[in-house]
N, C-alpha and C positions, 0 to 999 in steps of 0.2 A: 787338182790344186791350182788357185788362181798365182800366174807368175807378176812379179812386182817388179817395177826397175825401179833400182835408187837413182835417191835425187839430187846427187853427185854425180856430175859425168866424170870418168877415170880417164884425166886427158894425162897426158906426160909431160909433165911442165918444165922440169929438167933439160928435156929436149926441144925447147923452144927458147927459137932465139929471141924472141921481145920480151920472154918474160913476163908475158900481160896476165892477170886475173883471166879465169874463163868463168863465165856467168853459168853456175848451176841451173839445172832444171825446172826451179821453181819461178827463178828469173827470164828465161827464155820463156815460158809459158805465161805470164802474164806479160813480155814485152811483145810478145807473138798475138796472144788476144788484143791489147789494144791498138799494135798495128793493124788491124783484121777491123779496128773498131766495133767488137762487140762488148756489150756489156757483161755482165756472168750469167745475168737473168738470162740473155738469148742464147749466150752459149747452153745452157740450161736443158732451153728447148728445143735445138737442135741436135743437142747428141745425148739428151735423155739423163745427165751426170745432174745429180743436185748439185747447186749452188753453191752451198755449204763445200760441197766434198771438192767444188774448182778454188775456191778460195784457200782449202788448207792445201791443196794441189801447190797455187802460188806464195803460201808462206812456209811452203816446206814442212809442214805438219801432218802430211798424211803422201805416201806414194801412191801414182797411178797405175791401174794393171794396164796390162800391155796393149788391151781390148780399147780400154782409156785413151791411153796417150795416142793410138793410132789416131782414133776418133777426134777426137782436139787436133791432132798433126794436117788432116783432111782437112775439118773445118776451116783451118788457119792457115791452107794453099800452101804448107810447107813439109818436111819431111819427120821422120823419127830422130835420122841423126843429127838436125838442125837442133829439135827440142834438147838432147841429150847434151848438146854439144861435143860428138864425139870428131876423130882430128881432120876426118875427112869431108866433116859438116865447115861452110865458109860460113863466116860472120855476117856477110853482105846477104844472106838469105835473105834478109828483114826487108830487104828493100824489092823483093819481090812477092812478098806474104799481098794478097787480097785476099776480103769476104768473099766463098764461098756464095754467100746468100746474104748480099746488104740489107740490115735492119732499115726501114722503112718507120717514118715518123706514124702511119697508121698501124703497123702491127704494135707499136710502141701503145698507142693512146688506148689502145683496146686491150692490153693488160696492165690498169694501174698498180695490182699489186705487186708483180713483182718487179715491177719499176719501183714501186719507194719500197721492197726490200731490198733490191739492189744498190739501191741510192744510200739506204741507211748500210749496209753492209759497208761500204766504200768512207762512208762517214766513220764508223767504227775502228775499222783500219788505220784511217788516220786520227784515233782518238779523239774525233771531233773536234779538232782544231777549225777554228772561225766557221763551225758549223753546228754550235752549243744549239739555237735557240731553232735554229733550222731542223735539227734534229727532232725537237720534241713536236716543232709542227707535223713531220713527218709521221711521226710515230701517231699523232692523233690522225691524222689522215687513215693512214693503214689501217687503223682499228676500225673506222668508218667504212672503206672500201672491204675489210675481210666481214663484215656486220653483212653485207651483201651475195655474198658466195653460199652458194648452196652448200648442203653437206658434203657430194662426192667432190667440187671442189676443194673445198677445205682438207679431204684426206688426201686427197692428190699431194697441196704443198706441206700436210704433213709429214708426207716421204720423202718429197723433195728436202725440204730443210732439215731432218731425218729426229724427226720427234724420236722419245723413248718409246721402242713400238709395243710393248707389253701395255702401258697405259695407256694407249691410243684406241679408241673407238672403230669398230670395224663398221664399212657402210651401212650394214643392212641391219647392223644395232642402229646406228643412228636412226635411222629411215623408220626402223621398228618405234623408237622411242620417241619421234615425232609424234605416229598414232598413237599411242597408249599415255604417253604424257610429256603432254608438249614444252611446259615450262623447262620439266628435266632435260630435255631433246635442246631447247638454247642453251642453259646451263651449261651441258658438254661441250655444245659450238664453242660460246664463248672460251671455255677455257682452252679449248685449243685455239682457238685467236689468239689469246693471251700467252700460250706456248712459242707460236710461230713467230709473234712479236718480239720474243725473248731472243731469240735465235739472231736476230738483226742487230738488235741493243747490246746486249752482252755476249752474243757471239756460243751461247747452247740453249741448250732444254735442259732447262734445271733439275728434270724430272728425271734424268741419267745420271745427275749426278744422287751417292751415296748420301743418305740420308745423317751420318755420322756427320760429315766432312761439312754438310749445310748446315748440323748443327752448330758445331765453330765456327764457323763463317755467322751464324748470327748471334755467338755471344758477341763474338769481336765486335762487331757493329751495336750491339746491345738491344738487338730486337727479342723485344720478349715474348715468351711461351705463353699463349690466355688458358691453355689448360695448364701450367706448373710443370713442373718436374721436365720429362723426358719427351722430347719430339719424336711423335710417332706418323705422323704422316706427312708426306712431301705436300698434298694439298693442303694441309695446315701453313707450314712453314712458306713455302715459295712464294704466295700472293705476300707474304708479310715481308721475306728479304727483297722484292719485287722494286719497290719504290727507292730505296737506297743504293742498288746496284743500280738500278739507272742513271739517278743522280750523280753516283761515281762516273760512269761511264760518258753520260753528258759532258761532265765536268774533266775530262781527262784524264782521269783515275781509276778507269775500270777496272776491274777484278780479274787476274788472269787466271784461266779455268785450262788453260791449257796443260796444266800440271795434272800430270796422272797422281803421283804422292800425293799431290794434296786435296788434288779431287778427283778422287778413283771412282771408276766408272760405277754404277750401281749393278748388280748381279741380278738382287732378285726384284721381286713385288713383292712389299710389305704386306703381310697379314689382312692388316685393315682394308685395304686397298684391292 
């Protein structure tokens, strides 16, 4: 059994005489990466942790295992009890945190994609504020550069940004469905383009969440059904809520999927599917 430390250090605040706030876990971890100056993308590739799972690390959405946080503590020249903030971690650690391994504007140039995921990631966070129009250039960018990635690329940041892996393409299908039928073989690319995109913009893969819960989500918006009645496939519906969840999200007003109620996770694989 994988052990978790919560993301509340149990400091004793009572017995302190300043009385100061102590910055949780999730705060010392992204104040610690960007004294470190790394981006998420880099932290990414240096300790193997998607993206995805450093980001709800620093919004407190998800705990790191202890295998984690070690690895982030390393990379970020600092300790376990610093992250934690537990009482015999000093605050001033921060001013001795260095990179590890300084990102280099060449390793940068030479992976644009997850530079403008990380960029749009950062963008999202801050709701894209003074970064509406920026955003959508990006996002055409991305599509452009992922149009480019071979398939075992493409599966690589599909576990990185951690697609729904039941509907995720195994390499040697794709590779297989290259030879036998090529149109179908971009087909799948793209749609997982258009998955890992999603991940950036709205912040999941749509394709985890419950097929129920998407359905509400597009009454509300009023996106209709072209087959009637009852939504039966997530590749049906998702390209169709696709364009209005970004709009929201461009716009300020993205959709928080961070609600287990309201958008619980998907169990199975539909039938069709």
């Amino acid at each position: 059994m994988t052990t978790v430390l919560k993301t509340t250090a149990r400091v004793d605040l009572e017995n302190t005489s300043d009385q100061q706030q102590v910055p949780g876990l999730p705060e010392r971890l992204k104040t610690a990466r960007e004294a470190s100056r790394y981006s998420r993308a880099q932290v990414a590739q240096q300790t193997s942790i998607p993206p995805k799972s450093i980001e709800k690390f620093e919004s407190g959405d998800q705990e790191p295992s202890v295998s984690r946080l070690l690895s982030l503590a390393t990379l970020y020249g600092t300790t376990v009890e610093y992250l934690l903030g537990t009482a015999n971690a000093s605050a001033s650690s921060l001013s001795t945190i260095q990179p590890t391994q300084p990102p280099s504007q060449t390793e940068n140039s030479d992976d644009p994609v997850r530079i403008l995921l990380d960029e749009l990631d950062e963008y999202r966070l801050a709701e894209f504020k003074d970064a509406t129009r920026r955003g959508v250039v990006a996002v055409a960018e991305l599509r452009t550069a992922l149009g480019s990635l071979e398939p075992e690329d493409l599966i690589t940041l599909a576990r990185e940004r951690e697609l729904y892996s039941p509907t995720t393409p195994a390499l040697q299908q794709l590779r297989n469905l290259f030879v036998s039928h090529f149109e179908n073989a971009q087909t799948a690319c793209n749609k997982l383009e258009e998955r890992i995109i999603d991940t950036s913009v709205i912040g999941i893969d749509l394709h985890s969440v419950s097929l129920e819960s998407l359905a509400s989500l597009a009454e509300r918006l009023e996106v209709k059904n072209p087959d009637w009645g009852r939504w039966k496939k997530h590749d049906v519906i998702v390209p169709l809520l696709r364009p209005q969840l970004y709009t929201l999200a461009f716009t300020g007003h993205g959709e928080e999927f961070d609600s287990v109620e309201k958008y619980p996770y998907r169990e199975e694989i539909d039938a069709e599917e």
